[in-house]
N, C-alpha and C positions, 0 to 999 in steps of 0.2 A: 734624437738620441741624447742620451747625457752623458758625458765625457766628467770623470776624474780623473786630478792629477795631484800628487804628491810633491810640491817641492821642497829642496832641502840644499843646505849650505852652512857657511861657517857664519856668527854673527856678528854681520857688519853690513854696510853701506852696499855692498856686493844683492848680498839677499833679500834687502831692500827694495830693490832696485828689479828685482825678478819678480816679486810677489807684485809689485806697483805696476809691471808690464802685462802682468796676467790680467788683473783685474782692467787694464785699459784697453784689452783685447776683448774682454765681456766675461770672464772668467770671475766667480764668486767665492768669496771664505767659506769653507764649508770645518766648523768648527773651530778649539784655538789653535793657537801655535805651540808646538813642543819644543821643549830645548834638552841639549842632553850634554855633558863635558866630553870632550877627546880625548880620552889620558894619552893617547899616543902623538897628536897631533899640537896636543895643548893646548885645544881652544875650547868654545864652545860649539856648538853647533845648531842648528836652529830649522823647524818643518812645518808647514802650512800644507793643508789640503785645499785644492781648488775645485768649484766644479764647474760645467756650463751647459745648458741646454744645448743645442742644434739641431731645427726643425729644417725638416724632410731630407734628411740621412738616417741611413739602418747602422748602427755599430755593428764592427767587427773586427777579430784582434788587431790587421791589419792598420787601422787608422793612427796614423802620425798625431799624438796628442798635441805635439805641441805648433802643427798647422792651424790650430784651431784658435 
């Protein structure tokens, strides 16, 4: 199966730190990153999509992305 995931957070050392775990799990960039201002929060904000193969499982909605 192949599992996407969206992550997303404020930008800093935090979100960093999430994308670097994904890919050390096996999890791939799948395109760039977006960033986007929080007028209400007054940061930035910042989203990487990941993706990753997983041979011999069937997806379905159930599956915990982030067991993976």
């Amino acid at each position: 199966m192949k599992l996407y995931r969206f992550l997303t957070g404020s930008d800093d050392a935090s979100f960093c730190h999430k994308v670097t775990a994904a890919l050390n799990k096996g999890w791939h960039l799948y395109g760039s990153p977006t960033y986007a201002y929080d007028t209400e929060g007054k940061v930035m904000k910042c989203g990487q999509a990941v993706v990753k193969d997983v041979e011999g499982k069937e997806y379905e909605p159930s599956v915990k992305l982030s067991d993976y």
